[in-house]
MDTraj code that builds the backbone (N, CA, C; nanometers):
import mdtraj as md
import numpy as np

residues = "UNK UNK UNK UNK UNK UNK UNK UNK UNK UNK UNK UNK UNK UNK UNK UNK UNK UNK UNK UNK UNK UNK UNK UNK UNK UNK UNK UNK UNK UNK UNK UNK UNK UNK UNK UNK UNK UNK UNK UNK UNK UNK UNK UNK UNK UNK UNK UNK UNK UNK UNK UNK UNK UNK UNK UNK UNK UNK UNK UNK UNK UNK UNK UNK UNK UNK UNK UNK UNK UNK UNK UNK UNK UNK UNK UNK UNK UNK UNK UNK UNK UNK UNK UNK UNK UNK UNK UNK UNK UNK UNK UNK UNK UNK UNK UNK UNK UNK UNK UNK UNK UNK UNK UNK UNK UNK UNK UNK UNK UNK UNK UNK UNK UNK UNK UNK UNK UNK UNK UNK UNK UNK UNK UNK UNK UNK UNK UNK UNK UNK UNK UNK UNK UNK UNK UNK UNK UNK UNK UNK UNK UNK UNK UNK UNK UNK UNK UNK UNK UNK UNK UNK UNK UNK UNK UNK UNK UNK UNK UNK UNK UNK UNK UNK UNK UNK UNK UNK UNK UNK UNK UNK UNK UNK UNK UNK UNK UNK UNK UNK UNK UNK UNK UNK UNK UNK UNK UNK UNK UNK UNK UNK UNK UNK UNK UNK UNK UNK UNK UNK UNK UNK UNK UNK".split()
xyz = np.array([
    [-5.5678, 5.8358, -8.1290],
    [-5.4540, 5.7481, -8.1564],
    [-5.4185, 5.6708, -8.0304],
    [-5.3833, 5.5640, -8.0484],
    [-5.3882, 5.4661, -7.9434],
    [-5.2355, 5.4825, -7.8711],
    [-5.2277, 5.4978, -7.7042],
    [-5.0690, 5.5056, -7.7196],
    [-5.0343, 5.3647, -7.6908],
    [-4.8647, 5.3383, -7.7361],
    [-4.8047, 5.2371, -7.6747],
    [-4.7732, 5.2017, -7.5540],
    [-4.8772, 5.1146, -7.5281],
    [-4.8763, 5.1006, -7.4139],
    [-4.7465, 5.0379, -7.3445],
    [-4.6581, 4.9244, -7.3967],
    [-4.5451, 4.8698, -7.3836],
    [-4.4406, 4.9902, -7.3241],
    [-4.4273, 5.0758, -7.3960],
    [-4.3385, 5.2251, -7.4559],
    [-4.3751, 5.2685, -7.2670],
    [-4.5053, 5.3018, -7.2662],
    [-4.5459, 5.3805, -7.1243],
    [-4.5032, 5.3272, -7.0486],
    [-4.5137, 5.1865, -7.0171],
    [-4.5611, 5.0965, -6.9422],
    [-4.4165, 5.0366, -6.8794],
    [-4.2966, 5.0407, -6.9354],
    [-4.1495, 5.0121, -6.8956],
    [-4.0971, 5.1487, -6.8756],
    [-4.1249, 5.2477, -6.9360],
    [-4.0996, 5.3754, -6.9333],
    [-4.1605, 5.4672, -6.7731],
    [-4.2483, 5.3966, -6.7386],
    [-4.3308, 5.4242, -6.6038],
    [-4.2351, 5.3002, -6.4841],
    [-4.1893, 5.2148, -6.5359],
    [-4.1783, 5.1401, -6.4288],
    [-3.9546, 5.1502, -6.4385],
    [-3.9339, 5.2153, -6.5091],
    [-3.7774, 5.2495, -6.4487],
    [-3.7655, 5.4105, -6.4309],
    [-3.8737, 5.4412, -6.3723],
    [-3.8810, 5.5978, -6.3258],
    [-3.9197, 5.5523, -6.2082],
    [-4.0043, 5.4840, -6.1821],
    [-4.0584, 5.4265, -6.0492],
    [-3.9363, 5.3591, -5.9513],
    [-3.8843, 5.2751, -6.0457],
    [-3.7802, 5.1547, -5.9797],
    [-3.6107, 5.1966, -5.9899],
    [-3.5931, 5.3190, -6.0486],
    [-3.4829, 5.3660, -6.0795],
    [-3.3809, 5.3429, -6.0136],
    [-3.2232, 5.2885, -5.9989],
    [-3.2096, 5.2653, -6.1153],
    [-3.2163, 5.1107, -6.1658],
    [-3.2697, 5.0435, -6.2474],
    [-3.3447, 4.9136, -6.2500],
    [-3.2688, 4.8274, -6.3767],
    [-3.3041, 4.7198, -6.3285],
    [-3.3030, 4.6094, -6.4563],
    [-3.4020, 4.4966, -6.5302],
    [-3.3622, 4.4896, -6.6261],
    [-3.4682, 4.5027, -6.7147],
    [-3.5770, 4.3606, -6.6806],
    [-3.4848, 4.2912, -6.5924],
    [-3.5668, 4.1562, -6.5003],
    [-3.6696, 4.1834, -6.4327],
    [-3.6326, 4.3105, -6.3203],
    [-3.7139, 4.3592, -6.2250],
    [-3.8246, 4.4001, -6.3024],
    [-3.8109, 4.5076, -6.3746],
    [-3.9091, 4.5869, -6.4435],
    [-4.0011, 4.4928, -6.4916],
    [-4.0126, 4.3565, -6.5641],
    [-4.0901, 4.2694, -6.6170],
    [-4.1308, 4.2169, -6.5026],
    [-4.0736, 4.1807, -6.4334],
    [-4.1397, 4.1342, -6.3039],
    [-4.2732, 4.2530, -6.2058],
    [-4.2190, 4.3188, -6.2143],
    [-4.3086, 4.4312, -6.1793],
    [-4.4659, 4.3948, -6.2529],
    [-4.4216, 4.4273, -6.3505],
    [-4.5338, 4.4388, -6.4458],
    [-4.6172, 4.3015, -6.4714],
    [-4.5596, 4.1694, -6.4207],
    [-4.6117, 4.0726, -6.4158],
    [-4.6936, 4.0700, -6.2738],
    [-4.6318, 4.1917, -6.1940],
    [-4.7280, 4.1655, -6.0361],
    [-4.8377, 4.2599, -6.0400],
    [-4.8136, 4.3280, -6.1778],
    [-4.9467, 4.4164, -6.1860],
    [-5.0693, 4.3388, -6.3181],
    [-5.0536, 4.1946, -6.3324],
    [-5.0586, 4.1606, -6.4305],
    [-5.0963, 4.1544, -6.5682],
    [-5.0218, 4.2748, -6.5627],
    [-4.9695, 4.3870, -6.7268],
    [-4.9810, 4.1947, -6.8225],
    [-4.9338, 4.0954, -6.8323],
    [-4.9342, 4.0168, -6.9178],
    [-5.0728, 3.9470, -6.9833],
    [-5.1950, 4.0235, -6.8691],
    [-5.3172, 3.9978, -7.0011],
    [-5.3678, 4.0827, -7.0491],
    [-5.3201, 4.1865, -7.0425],
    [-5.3295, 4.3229, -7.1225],
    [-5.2565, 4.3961, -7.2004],
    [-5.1335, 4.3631, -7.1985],
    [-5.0124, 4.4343, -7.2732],
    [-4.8728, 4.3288, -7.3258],
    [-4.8096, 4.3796, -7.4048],
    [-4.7159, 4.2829, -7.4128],
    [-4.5862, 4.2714, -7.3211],
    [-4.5989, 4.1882, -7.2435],
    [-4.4845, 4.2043, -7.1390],
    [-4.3830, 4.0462, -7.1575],
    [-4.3711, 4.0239, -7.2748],
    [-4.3016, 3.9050, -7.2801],
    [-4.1477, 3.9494, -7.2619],
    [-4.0589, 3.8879, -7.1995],
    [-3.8904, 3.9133, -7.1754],
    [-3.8708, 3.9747, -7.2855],
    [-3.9048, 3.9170, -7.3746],
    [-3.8311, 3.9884, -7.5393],
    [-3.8855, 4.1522, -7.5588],
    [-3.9925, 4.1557, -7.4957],
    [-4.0424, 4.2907, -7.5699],
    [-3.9699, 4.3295, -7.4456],
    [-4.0137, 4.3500, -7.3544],
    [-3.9354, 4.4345, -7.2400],
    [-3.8056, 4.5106, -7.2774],
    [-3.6851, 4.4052, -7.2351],
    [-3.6004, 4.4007, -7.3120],
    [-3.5608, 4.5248, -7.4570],
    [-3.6668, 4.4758, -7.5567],
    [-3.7017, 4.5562, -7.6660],
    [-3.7491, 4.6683, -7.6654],
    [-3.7951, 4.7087, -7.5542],
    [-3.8538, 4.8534, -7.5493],
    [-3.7154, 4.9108, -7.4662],
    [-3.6624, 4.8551, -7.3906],
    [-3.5871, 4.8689, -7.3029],
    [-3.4029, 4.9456, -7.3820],
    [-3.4445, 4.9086, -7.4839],
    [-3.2634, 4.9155, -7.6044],
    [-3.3563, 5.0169, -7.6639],
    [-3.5172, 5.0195, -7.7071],
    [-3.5360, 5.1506, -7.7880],
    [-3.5796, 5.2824, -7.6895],
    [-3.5635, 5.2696, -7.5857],
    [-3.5959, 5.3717, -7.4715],
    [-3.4428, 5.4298, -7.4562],
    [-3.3451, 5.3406, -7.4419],
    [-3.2165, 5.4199, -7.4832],
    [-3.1707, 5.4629, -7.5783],
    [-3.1839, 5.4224, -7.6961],
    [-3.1536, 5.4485, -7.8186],
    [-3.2635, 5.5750, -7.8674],
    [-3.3371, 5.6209, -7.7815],
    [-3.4039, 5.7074, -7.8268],
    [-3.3413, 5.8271, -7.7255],
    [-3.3098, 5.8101, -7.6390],
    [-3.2376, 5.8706, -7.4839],
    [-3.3182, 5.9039, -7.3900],
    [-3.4046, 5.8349, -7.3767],
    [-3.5116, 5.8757, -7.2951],
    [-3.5059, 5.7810, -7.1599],
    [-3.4249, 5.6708, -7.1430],
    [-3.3357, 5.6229, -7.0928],
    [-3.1995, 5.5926, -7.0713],
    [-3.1041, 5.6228, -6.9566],
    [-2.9623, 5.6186, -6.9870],
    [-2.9050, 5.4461, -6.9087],
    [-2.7805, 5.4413, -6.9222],
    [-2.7833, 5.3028, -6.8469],
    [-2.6835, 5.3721, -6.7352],
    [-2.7549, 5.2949, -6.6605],
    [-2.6479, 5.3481, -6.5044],
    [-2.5210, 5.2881, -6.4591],
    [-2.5107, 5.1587, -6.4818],
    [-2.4025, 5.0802, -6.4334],
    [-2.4689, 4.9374, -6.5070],
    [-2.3178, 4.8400, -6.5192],
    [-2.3324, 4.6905, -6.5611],
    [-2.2608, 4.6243, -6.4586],
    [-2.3169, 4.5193, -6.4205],
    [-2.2416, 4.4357, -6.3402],
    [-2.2626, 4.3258, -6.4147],
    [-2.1798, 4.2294, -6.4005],
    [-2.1600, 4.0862, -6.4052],
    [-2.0878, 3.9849, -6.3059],
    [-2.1967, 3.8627, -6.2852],
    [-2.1360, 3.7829, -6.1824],
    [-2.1245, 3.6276, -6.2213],
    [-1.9822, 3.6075, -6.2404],
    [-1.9394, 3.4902, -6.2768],
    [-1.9339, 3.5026, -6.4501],
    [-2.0075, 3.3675, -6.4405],
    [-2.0203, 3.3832, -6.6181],
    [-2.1143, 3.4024, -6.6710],
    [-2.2126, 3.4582, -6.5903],
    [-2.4076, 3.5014, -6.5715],
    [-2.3616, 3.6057, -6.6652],
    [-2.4476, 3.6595, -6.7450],
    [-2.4518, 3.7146, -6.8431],
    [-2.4758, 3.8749, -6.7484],
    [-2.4566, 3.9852, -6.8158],
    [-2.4440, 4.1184, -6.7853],
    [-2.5334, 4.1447, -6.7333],
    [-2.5741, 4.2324, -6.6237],
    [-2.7098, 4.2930, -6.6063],
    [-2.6778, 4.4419, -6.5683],
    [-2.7962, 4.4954, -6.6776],
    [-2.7866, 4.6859, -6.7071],
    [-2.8856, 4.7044, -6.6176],
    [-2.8603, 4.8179, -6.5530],
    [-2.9352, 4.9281, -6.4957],
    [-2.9868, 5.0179, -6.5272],
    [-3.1291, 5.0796, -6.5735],
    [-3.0876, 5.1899, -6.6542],
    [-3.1865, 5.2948, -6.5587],
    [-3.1742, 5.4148, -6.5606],
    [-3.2255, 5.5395, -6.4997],
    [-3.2730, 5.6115, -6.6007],
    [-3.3632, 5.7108, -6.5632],
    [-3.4825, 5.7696, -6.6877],
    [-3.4189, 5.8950, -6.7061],
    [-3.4238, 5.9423, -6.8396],
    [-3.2962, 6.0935, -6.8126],
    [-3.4259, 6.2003, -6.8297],
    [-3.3756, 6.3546, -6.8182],
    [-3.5022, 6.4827, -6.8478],
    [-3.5767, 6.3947, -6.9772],
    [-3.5050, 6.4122, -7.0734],
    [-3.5990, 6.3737, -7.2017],
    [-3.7003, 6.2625, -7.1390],
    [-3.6921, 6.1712, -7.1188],
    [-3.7698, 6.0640, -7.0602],
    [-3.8682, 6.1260, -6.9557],
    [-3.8631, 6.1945, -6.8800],
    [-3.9986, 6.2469, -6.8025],
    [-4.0607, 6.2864, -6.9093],
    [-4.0109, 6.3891, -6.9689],
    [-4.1098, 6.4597, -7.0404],
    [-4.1741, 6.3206, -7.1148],
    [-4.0980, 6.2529, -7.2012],
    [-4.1822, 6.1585, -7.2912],
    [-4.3111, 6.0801, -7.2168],
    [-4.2362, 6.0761, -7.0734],
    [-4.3570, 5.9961, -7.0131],
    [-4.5060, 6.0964, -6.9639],
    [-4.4324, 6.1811, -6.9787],
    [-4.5998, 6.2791, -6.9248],
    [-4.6346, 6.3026, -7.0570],
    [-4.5725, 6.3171, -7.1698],
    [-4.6741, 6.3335, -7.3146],
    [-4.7386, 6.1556, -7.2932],
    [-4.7116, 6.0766, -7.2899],
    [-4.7439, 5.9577, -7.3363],
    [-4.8549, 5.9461, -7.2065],
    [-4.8338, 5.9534, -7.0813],
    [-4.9787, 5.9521, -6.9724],
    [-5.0845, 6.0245, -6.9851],
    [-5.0412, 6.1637, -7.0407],
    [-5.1912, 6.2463, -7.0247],
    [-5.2151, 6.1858, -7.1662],
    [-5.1713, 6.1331, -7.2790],
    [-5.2549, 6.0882, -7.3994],
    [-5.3327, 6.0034, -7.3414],
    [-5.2540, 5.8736, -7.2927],
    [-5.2994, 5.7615, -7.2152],
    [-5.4355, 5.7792, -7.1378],
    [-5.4366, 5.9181, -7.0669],
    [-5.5590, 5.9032, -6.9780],
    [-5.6385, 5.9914, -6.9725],
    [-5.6438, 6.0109, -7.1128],
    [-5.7539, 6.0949, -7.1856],
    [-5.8480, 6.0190, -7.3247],
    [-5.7283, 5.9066, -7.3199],
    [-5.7629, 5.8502, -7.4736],
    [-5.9032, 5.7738, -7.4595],
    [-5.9676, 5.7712, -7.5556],
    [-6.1339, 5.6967, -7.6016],
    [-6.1102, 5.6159, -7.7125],
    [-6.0558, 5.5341, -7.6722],
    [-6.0252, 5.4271, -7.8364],
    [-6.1814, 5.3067, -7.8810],
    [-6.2514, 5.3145, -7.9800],
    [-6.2884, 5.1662, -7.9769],
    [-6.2230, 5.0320, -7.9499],
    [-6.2693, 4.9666, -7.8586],
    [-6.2115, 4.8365, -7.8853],
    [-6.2377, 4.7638, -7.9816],
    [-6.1220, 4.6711, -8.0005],
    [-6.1526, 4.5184, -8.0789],
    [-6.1812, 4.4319, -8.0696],
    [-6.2625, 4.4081, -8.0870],
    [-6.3148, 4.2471, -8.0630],
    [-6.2893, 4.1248, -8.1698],
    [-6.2409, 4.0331, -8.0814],
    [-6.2158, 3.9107, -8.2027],
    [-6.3280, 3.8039, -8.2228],
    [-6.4017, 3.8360, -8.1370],
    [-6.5775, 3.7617, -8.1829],
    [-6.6072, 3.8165, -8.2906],
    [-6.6003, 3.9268, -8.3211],
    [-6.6438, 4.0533, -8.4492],
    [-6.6221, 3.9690, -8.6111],
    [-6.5864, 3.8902, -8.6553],
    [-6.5697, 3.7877, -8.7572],
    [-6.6831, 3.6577, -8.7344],
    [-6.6946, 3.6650, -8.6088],
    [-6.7748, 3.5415, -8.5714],
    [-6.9137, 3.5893, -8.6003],
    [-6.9166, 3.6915, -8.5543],
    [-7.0663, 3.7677, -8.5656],
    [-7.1346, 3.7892, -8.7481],
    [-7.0383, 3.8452, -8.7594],
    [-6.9858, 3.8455, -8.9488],
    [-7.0797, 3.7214, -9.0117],
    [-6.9604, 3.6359, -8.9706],
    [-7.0177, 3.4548, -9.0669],
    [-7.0678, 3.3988, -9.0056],
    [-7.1966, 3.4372, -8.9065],
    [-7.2932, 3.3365, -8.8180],
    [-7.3808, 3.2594, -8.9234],
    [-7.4062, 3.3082, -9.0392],
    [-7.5257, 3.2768, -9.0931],
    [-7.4768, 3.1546, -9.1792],
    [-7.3452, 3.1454, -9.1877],
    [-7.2769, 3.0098, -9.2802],
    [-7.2759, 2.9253, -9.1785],
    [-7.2866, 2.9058, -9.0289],
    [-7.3202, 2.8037, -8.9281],
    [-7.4517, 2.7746, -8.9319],
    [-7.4857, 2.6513, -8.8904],
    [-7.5629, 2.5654, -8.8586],
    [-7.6592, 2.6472, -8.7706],
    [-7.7644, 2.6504, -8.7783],
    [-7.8678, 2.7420, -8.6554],
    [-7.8575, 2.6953, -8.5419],
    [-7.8641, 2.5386, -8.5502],
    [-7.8405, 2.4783, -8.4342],
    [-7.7443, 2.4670, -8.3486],
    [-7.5959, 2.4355, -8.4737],
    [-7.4763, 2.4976, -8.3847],
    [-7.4546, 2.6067, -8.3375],
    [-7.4833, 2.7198, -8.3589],
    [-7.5016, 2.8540, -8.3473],
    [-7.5681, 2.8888, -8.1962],
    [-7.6585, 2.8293, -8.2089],
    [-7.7687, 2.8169, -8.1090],
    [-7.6406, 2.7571, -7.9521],
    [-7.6193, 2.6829, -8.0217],
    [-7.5349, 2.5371, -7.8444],
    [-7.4004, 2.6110, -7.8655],
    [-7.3814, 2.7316, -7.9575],
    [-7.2601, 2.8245, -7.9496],
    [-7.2708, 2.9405, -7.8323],
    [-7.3971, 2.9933, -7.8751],
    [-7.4125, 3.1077, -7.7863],
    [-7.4750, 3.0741, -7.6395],
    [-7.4990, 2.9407, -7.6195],
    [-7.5471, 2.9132, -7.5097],
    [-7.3669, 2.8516, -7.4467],
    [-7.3163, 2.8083, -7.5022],
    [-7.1618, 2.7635, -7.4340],
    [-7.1144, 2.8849, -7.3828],
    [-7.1242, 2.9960, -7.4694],
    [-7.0245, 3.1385, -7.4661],
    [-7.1280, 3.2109, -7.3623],
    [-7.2433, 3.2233, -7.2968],
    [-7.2882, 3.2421, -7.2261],
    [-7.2364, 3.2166, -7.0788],
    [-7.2712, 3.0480, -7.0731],
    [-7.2428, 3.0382, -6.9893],
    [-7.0462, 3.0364, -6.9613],
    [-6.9528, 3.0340, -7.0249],
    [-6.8349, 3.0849, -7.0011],
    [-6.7858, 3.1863, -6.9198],
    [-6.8520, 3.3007, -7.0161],
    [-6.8686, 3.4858, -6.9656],
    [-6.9239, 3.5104, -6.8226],
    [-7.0095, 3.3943, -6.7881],
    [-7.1141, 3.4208, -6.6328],
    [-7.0137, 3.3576, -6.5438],
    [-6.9525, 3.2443, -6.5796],
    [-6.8392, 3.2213, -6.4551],
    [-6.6851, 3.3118, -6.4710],
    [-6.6707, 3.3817, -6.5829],
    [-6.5570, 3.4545, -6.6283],
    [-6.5687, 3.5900, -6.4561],
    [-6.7089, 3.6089, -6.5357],
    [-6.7453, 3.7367, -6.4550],
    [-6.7129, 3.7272, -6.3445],
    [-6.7356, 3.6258, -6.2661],
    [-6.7565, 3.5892, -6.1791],
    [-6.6424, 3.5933, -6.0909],
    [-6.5585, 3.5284, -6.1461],
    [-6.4036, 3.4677, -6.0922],
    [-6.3405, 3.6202, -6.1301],
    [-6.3493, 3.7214, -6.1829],
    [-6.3182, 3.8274, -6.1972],
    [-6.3577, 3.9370, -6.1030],
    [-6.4584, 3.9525, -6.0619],
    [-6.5232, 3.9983, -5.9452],
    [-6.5026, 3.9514, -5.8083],
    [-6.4714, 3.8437, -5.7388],
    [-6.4360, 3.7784, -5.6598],
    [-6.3184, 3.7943, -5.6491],
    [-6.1960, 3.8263, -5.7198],
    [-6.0562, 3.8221, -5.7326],
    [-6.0389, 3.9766, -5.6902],
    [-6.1874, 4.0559, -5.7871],
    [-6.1195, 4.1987, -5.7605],
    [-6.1296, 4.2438, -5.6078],
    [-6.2101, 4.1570, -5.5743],
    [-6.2938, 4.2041, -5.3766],
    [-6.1972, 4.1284, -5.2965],
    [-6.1217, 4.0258, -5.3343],
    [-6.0113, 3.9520, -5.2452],
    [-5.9081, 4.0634, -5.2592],
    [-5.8324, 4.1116, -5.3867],
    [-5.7101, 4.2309, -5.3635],
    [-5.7714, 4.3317, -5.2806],
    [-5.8528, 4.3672, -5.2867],
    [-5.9353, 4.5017, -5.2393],
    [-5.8976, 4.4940, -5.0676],
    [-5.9665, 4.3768, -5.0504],
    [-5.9766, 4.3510, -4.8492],
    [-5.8053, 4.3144, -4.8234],
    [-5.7250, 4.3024, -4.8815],
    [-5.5948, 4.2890, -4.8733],
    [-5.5621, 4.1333, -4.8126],
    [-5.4094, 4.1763, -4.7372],
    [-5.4135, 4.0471, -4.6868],
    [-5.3240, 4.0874, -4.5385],
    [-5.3454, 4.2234, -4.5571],
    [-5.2370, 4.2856, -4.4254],
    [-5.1145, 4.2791, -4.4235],
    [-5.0641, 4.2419, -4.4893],
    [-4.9235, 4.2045, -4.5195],
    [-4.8849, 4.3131, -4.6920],
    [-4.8255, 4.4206, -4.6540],
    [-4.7773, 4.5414, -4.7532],
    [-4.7057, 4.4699, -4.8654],
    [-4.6263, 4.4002, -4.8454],
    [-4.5202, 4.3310, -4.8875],
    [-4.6152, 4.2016, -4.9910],
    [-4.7234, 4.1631, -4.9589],
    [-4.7555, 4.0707, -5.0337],
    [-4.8963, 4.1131, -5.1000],
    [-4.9596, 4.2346, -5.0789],
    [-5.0861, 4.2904, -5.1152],
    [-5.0127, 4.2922, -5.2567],
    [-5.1311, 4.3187, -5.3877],
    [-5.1247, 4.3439, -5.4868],
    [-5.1543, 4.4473, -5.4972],
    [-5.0808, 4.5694, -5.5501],
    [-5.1719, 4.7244, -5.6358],
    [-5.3419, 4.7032, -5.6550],
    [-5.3718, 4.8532, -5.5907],
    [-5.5070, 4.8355, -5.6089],
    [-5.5277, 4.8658, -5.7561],
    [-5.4385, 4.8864, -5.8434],
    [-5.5122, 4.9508, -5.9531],
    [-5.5050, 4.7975, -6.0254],
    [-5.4427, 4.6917, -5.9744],
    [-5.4987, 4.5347, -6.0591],
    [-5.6138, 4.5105, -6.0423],
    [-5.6827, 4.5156, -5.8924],
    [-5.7951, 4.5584, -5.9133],
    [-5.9508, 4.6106, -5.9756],
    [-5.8671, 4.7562, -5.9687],
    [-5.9647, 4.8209, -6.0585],
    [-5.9441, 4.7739, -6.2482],
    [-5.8487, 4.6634, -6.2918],
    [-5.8185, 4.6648, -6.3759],
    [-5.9413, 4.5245, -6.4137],
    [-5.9278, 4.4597, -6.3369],
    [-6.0052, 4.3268, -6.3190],
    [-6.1817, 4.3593, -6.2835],
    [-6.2110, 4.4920, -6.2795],
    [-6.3227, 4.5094, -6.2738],
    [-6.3658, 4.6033, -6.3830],
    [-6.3044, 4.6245, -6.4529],
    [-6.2823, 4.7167, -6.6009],
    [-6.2837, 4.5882, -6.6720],
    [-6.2148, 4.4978, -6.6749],
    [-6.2262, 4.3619, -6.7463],
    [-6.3274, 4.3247, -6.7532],
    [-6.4367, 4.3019, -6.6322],
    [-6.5862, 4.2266, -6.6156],
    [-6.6638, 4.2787, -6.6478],
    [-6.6579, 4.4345, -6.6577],
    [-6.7811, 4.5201, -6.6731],
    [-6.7572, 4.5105, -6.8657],
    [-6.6399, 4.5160, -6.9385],
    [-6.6696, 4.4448, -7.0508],
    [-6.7392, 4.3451, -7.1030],
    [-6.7083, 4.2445, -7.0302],
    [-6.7273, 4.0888, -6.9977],
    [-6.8848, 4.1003, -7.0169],
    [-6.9488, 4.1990, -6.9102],
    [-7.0969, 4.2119, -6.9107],
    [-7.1649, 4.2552, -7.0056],
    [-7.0884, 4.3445, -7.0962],
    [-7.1526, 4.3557, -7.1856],
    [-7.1483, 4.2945, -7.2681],
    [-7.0456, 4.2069, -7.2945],
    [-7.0901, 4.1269, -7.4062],
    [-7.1506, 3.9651, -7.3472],
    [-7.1493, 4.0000, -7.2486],
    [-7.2788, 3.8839, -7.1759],
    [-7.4356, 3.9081, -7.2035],
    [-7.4479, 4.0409, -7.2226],
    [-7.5751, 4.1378, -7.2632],
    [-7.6308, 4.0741, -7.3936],
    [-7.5149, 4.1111, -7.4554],
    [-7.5596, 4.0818, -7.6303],
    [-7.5518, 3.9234, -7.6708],
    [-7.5067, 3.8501, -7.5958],
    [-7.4808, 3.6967, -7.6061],
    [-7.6484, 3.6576, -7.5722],
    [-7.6797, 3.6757, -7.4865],
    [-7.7952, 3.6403, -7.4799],
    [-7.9076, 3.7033, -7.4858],
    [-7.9042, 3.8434, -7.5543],
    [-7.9918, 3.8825, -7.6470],
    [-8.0153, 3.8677, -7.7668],
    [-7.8764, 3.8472, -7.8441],
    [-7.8882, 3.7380, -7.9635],
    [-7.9456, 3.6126, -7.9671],
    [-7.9344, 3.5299, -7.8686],
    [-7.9612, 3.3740, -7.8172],
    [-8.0944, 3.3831, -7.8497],
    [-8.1706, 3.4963, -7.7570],
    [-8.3395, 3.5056, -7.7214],
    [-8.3930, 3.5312, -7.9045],
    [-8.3090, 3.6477, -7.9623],
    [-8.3377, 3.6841, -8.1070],
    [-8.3488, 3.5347, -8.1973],
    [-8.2435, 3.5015, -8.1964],
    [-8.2315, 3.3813, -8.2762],
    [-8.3786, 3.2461, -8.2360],
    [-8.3853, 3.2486, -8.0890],
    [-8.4453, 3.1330, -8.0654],
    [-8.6215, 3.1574, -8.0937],
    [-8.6358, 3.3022, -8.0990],
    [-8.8133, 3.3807, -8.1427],
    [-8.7904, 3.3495, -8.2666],
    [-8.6976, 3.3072, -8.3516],
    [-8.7037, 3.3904, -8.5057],
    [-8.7189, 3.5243, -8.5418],
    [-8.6370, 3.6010, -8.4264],
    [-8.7108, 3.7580, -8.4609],
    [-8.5599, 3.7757, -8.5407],
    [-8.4731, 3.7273, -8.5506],
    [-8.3396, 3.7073, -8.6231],
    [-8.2926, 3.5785, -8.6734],
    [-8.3186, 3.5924, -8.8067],
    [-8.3633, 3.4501, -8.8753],
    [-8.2640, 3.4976, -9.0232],
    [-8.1545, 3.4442, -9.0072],
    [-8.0510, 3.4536, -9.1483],
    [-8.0468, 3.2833, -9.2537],
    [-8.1272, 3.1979, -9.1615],
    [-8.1014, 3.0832, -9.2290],
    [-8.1820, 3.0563, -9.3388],
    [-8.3090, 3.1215, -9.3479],
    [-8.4203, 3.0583, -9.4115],
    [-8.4829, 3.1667, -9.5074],
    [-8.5716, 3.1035, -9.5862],
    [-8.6068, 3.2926, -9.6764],
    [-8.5725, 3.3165, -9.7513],
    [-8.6313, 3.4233, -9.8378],
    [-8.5494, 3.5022, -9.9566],
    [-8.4742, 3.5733, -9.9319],
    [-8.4429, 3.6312, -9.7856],
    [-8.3303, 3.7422, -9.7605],
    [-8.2021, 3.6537, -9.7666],
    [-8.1907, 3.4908, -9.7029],
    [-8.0745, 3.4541, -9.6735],
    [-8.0143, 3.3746, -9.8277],
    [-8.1690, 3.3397, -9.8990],
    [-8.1176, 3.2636, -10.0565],
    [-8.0461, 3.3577, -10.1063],
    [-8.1075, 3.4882, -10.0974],
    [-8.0614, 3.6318, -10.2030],
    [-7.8713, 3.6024, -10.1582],
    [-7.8108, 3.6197, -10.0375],
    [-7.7292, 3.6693, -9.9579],
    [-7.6288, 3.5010, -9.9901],
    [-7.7000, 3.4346, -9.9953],
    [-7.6074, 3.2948, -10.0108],
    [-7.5536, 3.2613, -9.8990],
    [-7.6678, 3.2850, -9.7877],
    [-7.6824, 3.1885, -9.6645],
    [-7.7148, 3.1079, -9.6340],
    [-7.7972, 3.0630, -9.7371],
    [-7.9320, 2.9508, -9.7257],
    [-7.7618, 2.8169, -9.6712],
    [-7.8547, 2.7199, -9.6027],
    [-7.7493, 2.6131, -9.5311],
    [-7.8291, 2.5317, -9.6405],
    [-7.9234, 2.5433, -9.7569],
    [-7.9717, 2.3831, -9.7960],
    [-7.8884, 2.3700, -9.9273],
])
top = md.Topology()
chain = top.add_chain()
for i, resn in enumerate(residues, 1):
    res = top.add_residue(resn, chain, resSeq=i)
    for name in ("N", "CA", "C"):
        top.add_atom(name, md.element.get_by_symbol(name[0]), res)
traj = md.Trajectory(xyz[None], top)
């Protein structure tokens, strides 16, 4: 079962930042950049942030307000809330989920495309993934060597997060152009034939 990551993920960062508001905490998580991996939009924050109390696993510490600026809560993590957060980490970092892929539809209805488009498809998405990789790997070795400055280094675990990203990346760089090579032998041939007339692929 997959955990919520949102749930962990604000729930980890006002135990960390205690006692916090709900600005900081998104901000945090934008310097770990939790926003291409998780949902860290103001609203959800926020939203996890009213059901983390309402569950009591967060309490609010104090409100201030300045001027006519709207309120800002503090909130601190109560007993219940550790515990929730160590059930929810060791799930977290034990869990083996399949991923999803949203190519996975594309792969599906290749055979209702054009061979040819198909073909100048997987050669575009090729080369995409090889500079993806790229700029992903390079980014992860720039946080890595730092910048000497504590205050402006990024977490190494963005890092290691950005190289967990590429080594995906590679694999489906693998199959992009092992399909490409399949398709371009005819050793994977859905367009033509009695297998693709039977199937109501045929493009004629």
């Amino acid at each position: 079962m997959a955990v919520p990551s949102t749930r962990l993920l604000v729930l980890a960062l006002v135990r960390i930042l205690q006692p916090v508001h709900g600005y900081d905490v998104r901000r945090e998580l934008l310097s770990w950049r939790a926003d291409e991996w998780a949902n860290v939009a103001q609203g959800s924050v926020y939203s996890a942030l009213k059901t983390l109390q309402r569950d009591e696993l967060i309490s609010v510490e104090d409100v201030a307000q300045d001027g006519a600026r709207p309120e800002k809560t503090r909130y601190r993590m109560t007993e219940q809330g550790e515990k929730e957060f160590r059930i929810l980490l060791h799930d977290a970092v034990r869990s083996v989920e399949q991923p999803k892929f949203p190519y996975a539809p594309a792969i599906a209805l290749m055979p209702f495309e054009p061979r040819d488009d198909v073909i100048a498809a997987l050669r575009g998405r090729i080369a995409k993934l090889a500079v993806d990789i790229d700029d992903l790997s390079r980014e992860a070795d720039r946080i890595l060597q730092g910048s000497g400055d504590p205050v402006l280094d990024e977490p190494y675990h963005v890092a290691d997060s950005l190289r967990f990203h590429a080594l995906h990346l590679e694999a489906d760089l693998t199959w992009s152009r092992q399909t490409l090579a399949r398709i371009e032998s005819n050793e994977l041939d859905v367009w033509s034939g009695k297998w693709a007339d039977a199937k109501g692929f045929s493009q004629d």
